[in-house]
PyMOL Python script that loads the backbone (N, CA, C, O; Angstrom):
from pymol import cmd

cmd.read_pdbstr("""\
ATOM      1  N   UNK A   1    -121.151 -19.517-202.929  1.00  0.00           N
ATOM      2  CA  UNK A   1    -121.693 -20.792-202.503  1.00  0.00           C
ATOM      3  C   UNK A   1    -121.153 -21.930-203.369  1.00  0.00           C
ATOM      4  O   UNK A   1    -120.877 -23.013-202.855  1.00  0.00           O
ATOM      5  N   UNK A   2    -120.992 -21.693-204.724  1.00  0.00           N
ATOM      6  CA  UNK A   2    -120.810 -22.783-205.452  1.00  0.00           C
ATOM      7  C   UNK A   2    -118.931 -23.450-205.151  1.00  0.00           C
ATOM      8  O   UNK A   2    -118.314 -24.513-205.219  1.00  0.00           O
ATOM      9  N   UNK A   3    -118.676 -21.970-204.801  1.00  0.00           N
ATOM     10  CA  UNK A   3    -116.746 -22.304-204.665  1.00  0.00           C
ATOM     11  C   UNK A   3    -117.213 -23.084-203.411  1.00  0.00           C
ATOM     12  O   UNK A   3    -117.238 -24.315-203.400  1.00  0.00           O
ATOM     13  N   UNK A   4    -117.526 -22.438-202.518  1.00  0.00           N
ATOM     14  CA  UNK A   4    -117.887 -23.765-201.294  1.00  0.00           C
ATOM     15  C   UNK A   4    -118.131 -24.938-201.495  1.00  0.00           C
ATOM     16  O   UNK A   4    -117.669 -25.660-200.611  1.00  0.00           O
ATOM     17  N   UNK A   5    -118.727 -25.519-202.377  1.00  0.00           N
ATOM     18  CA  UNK A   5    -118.995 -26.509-202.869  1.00  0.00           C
ATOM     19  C   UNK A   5    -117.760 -27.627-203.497  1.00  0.00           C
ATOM     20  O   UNK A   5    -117.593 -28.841-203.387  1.00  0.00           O
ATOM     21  N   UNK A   6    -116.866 -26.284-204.346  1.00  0.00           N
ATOM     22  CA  UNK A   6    -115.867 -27.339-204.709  1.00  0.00           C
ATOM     23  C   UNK A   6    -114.941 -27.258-204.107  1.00  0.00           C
ATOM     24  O   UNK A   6    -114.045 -28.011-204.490  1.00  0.00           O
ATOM     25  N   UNK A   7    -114.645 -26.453-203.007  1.00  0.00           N
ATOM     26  CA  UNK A   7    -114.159 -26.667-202.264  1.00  0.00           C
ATOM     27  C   UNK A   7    -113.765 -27.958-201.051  1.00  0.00           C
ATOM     28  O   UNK A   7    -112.799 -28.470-200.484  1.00  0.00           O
ATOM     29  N   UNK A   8    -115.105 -28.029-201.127  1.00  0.00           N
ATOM     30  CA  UNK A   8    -115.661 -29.367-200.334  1.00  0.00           C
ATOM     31  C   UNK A   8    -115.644 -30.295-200.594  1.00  0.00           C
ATOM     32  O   UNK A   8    -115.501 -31.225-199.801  1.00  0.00           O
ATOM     33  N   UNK A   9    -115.834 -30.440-202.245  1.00  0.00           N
ATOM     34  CA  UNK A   9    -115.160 -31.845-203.038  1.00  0.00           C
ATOM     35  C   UNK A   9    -113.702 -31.710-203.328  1.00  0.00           C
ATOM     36  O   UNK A   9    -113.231 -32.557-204.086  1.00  0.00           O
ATOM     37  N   UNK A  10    -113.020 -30.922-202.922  1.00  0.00           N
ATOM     38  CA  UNK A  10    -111.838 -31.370-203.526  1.00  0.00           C
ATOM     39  C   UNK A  10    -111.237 -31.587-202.178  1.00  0.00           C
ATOM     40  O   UNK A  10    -110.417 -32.496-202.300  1.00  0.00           O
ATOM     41  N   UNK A  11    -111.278 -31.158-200.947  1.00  0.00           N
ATOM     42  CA  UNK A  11    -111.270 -31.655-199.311  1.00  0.00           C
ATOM     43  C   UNK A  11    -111.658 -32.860-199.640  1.00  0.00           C
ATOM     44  O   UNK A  11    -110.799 -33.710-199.877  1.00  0.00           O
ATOM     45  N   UNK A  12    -112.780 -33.116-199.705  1.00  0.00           N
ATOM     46  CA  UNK A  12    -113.512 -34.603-199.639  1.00  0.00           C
ATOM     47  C   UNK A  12    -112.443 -35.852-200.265  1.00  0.00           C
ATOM     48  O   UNK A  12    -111.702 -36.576-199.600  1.00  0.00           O
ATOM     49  N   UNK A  13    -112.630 -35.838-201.728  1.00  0.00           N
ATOM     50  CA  UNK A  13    -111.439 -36.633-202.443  1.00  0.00           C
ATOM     51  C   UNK A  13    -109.679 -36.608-201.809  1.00  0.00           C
ATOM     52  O   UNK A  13    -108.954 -37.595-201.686  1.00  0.00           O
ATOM     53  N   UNK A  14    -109.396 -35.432-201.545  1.00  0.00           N
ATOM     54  CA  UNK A  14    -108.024 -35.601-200.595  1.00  0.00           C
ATOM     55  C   UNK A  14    -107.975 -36.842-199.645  1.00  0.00           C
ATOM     56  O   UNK A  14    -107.418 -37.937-199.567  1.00  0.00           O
ATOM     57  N   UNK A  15    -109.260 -35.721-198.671  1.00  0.00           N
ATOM     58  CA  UNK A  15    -109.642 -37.286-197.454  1.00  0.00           C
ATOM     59  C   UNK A  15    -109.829 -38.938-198.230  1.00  0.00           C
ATOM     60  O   UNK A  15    -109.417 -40.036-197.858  1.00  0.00           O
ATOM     61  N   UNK A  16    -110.307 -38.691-198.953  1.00  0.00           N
ATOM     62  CA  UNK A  16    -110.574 -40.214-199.374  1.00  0.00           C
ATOM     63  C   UNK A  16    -109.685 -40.636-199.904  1.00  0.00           C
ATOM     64  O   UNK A  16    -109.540 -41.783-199.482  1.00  0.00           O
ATOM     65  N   UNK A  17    -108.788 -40.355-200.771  1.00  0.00           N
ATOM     66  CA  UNK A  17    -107.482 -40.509-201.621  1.00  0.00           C
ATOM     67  C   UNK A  17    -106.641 -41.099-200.141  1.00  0.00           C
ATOM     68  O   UNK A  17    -106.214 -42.198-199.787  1.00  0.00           O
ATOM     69  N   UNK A  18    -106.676 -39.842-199.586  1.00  0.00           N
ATOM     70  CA  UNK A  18    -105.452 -40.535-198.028  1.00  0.00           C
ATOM     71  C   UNK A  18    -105.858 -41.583-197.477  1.00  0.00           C
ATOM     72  O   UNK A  18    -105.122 -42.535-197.216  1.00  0.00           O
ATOM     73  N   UNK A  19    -107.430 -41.513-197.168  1.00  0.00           N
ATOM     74  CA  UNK A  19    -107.456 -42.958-196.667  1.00  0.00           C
ATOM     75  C   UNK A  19    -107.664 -44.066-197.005  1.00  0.00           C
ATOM     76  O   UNK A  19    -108.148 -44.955-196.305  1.00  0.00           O
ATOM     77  N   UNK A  20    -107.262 -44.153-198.313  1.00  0.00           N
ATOM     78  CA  UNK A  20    -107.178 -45.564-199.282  1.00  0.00           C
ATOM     79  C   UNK A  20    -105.352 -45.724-199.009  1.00  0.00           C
ATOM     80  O   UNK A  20    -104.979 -46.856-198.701  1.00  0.00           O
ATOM     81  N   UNK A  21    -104.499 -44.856-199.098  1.00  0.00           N
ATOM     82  CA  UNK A  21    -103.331 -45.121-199.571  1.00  0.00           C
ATOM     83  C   UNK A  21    -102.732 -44.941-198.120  1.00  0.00           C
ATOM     84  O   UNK A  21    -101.543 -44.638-198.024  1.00  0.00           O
ATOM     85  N   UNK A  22    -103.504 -45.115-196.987  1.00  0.00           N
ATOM     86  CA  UNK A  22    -102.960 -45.081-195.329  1.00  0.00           C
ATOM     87  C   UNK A  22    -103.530 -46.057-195.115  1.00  0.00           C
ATOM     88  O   UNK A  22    -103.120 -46.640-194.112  1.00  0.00           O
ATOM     89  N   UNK A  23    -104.945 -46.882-196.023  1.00  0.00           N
ATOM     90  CA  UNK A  23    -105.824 -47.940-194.927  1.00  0.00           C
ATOM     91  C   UNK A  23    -106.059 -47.727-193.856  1.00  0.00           C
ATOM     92  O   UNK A  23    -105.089 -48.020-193.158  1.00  0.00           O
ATOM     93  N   UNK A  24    -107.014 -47.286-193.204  1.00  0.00           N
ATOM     94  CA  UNK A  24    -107.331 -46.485-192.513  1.00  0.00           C
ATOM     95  C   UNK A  24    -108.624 -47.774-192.147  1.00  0.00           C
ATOM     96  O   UNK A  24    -109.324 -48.464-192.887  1.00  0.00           O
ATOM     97  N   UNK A  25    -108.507 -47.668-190.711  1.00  0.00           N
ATOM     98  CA  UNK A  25    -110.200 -48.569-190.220  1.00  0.00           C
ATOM     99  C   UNK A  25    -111.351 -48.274-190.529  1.00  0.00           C
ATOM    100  O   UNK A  25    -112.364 -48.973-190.509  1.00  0.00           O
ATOM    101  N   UNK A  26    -111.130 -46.654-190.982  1.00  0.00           N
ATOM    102  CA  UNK A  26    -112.508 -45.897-190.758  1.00  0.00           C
ATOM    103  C   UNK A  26    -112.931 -45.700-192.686  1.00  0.00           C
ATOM    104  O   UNK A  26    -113.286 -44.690-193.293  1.00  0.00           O
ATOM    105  N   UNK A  27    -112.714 -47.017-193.152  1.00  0.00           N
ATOM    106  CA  UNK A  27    -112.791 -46.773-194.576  1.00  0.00           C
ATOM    107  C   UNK A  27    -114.204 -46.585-195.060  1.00  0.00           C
ATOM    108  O   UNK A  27    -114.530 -46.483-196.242  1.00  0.00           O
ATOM    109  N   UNK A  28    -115.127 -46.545-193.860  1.00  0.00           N
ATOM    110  CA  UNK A  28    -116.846 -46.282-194.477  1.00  0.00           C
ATOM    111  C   UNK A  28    -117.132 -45.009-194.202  1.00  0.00           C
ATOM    112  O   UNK A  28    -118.266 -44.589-194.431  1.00  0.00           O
ATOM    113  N   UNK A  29    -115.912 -43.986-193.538  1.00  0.00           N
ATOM    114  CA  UNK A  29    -116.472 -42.996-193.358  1.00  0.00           C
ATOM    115  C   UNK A  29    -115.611 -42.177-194.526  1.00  0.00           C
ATOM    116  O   UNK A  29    -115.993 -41.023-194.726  1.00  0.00           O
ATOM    117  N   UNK A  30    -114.842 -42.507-195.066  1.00  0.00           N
ATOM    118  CA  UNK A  30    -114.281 -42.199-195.883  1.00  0.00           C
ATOM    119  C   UNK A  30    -114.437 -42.361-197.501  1.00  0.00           C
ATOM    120  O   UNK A  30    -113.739 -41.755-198.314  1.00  0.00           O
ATOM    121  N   UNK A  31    -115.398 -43.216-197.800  1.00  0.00           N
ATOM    122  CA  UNK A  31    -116.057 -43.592-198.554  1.00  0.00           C
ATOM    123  C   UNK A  31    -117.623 -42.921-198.564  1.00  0.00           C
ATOM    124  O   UNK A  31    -118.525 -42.841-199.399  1.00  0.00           O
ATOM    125  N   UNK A  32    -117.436 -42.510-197.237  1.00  0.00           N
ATOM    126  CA  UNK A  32    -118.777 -41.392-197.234  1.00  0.00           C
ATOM    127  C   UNK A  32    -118.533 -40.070-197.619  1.00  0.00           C
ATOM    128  O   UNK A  32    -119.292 -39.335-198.250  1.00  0.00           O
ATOM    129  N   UNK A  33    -117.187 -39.775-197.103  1.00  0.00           N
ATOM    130  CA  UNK A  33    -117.016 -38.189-198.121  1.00  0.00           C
ATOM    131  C   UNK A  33    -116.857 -38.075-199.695  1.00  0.00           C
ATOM    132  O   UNK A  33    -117.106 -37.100-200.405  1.00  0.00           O
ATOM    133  N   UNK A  34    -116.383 -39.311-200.051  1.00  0.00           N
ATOM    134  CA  UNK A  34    -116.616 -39.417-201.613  1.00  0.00           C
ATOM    135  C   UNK A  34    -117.302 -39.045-201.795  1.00  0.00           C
ATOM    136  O   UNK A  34    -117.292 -37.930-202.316  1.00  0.00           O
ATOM    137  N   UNK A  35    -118.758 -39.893-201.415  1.00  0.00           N
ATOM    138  CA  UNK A  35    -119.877 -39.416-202.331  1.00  0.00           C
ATOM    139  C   UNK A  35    -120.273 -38.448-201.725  1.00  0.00           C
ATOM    140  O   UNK A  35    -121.276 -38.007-202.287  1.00  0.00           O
ATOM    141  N   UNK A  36    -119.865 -37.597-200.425  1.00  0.00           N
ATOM    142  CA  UNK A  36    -120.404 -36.150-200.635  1.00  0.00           C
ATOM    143  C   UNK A  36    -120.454 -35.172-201.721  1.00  0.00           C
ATOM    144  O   UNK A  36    -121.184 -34.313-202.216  1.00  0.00           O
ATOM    145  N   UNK A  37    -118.969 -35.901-201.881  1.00  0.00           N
ATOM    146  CA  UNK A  37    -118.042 -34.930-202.927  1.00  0.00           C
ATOM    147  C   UNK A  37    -118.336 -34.764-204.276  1.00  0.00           C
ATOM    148  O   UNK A  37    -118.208 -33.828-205.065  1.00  0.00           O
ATOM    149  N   UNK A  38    -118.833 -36.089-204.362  1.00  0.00           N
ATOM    150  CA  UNK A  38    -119.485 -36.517-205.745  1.00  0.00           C
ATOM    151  C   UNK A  38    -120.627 -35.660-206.070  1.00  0.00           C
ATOM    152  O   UNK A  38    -120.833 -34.893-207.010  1.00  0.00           O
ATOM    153  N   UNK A  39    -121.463 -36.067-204.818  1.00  0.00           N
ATOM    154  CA  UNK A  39    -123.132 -34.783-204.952  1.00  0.00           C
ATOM    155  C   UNK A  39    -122.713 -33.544-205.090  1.00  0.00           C
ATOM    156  O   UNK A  39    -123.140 -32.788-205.963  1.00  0.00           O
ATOM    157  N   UNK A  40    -121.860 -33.247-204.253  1.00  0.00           N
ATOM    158  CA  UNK A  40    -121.764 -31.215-204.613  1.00  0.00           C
ATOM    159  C   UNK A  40    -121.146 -31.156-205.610  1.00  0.00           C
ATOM    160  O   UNK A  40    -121.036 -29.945-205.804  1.00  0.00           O
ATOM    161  N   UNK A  41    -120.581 -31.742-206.514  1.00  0.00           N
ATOM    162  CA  UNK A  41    -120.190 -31.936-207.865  1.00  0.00           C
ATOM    163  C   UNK A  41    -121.327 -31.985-209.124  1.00  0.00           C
ATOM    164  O   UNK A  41    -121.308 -31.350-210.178  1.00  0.00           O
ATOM    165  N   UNK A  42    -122.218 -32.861-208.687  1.00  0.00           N
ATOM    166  CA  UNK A  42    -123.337 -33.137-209.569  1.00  0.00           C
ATOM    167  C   UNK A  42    -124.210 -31.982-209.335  1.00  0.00           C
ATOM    168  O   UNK A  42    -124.713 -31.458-210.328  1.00  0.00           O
ATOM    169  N   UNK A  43    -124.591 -31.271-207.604  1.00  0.00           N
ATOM    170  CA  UNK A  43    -125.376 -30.449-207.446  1.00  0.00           C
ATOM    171  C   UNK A  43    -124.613 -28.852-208.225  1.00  0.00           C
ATOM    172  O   UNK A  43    -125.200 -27.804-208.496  1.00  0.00           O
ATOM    173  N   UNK A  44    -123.568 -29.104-208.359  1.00  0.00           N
ATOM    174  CA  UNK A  44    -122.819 -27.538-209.252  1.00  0.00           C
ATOM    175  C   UNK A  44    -123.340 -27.750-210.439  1.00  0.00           C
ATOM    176  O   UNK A  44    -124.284 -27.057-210.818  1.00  0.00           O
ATOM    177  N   UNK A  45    -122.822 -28.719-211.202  1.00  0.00           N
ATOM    178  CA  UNK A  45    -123.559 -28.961-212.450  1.00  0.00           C
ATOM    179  C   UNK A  45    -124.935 -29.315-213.224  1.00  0.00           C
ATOM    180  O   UNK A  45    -125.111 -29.516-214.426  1.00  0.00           O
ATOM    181  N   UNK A  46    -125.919 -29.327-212.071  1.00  0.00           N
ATOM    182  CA  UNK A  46    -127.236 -29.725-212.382  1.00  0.00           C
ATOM    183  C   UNK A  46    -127.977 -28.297-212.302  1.00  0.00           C
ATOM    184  O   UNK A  46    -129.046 -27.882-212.749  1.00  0.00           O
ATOM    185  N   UNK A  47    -126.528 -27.499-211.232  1.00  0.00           N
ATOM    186  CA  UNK A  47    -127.971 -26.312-211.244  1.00  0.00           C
ATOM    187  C   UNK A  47    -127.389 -24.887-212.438  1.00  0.00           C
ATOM    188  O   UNK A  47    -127.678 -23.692-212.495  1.00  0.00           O
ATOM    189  N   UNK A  48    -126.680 -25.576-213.066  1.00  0.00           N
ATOM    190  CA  UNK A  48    -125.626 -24.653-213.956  1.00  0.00           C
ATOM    191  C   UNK A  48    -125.484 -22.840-214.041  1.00  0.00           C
ATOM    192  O   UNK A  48    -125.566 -21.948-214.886  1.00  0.00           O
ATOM    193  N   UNK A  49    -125.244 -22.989-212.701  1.00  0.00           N
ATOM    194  CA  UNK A  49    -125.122 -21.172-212.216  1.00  0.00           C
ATOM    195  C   UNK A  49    -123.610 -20.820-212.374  1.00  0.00           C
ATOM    196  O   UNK A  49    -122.630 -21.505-212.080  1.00  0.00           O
ATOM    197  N   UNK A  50    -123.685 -19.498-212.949  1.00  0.00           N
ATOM    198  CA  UNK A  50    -121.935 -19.597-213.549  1.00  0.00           C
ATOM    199  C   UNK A  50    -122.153 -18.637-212.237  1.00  0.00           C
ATOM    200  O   UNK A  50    -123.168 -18.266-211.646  1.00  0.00           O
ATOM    201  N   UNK A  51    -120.558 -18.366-212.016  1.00  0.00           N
ATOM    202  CA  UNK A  51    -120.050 -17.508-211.064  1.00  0.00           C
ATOM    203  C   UNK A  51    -119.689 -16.329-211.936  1.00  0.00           C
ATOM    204  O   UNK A  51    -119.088 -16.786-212.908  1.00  0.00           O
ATOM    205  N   UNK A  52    -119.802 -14.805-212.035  1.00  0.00           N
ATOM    206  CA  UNK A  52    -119.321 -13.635-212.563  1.00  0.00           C
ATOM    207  C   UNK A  52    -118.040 -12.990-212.336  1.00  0.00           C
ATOM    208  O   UNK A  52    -117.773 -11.930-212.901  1.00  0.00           O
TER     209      UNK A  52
END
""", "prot")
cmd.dss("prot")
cmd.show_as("cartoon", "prot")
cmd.util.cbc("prot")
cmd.orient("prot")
């Protein structure tokens, strides 16, 4: 679950990275996966479960 997670932030930031450096119309939805990316970032580290 947790690789899912960063998985998802590091998808997320790609998307957002591209659509700053394409300008893209849809820059609020893209600015919305940031901070997805951001939370499952904070939610990995808040709940500090190591993987084995």
């Amino acid at each position: 679950m947790i690789n899912l997670l960063w998985a998802l932030a590091a998808v997320f930031l790609v998307l957002w990275v591209l659509g700053i450096s394409m300008n893209f119309t849809v820059g609020g939805l893209i600015h919305v996966l940031l901070v997805l990316a951001i939370i499952s970032v904070l939610v990995r580290l808040i709940t500090g479960r190591r993987v084995v």
